[in-house]
N, C-alpha and C positions, 0 to 999 in steps of 0.2 A: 823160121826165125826162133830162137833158144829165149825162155825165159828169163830174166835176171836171175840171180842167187841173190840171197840175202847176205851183205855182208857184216857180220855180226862176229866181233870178238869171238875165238875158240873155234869158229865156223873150220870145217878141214876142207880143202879146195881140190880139185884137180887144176893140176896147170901145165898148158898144153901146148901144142902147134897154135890150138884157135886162140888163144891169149897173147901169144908172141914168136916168130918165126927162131927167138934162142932157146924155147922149152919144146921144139919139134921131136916128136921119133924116144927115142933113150933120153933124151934130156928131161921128159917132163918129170914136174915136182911133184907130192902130194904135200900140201903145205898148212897149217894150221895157221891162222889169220889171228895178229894180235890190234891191228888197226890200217883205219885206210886214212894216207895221208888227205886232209881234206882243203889242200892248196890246191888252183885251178892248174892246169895243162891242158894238152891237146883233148880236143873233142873226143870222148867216147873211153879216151884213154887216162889208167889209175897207178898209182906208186900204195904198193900193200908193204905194210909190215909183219914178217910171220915168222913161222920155224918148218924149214923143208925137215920131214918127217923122213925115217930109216924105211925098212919092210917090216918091225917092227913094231911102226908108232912112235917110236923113240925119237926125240929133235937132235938133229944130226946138224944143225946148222941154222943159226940168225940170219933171214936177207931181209934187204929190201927190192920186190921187184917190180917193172913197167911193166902192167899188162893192159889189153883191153880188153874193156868190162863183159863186152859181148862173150869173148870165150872162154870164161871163166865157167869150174863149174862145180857143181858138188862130188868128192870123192865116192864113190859107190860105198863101201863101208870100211871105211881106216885106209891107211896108207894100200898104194897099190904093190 
């Protein structure tokens, strides 16, 4: 079993197959974390607010995405 991440403003995430079967394979994000909405939903399961990161680092994009919290994780160092 995977530890939490801390989710804290600025945090950069990987976001993956384990967070949600639509960031599988070539879809995952690396994504810099601007807040986590903090209305309830399903058990285990979070709506983040961030910026999917380029291979640069550069924000290529505002989302909002449903993941769960279990597969969330820290990007190794900057975007992948």
């Amino acid at each position: 079993m995977h530890q939490h991440v801390q989710l804290n403003p600025g945090e950069v995430l990987h976001i993956g197959g384990e967070a949600s079967v639509q960031f599988a394979g070539a879809r995952a994000l690396t994504f810099r974390l601007i807040r986590v909405d903090p209305r309830s939903t399903y058990d285990g399961w979070l709506w983040l607010e961030g910026y999917v990161l380029g291979p640069t680092g550069v924000a290529t994009q505002r989302r909002r995405i449903f993941v769960l919290r279990e597969g969330i994780r820290l990007a190794a160092s900057g975007p992948a």
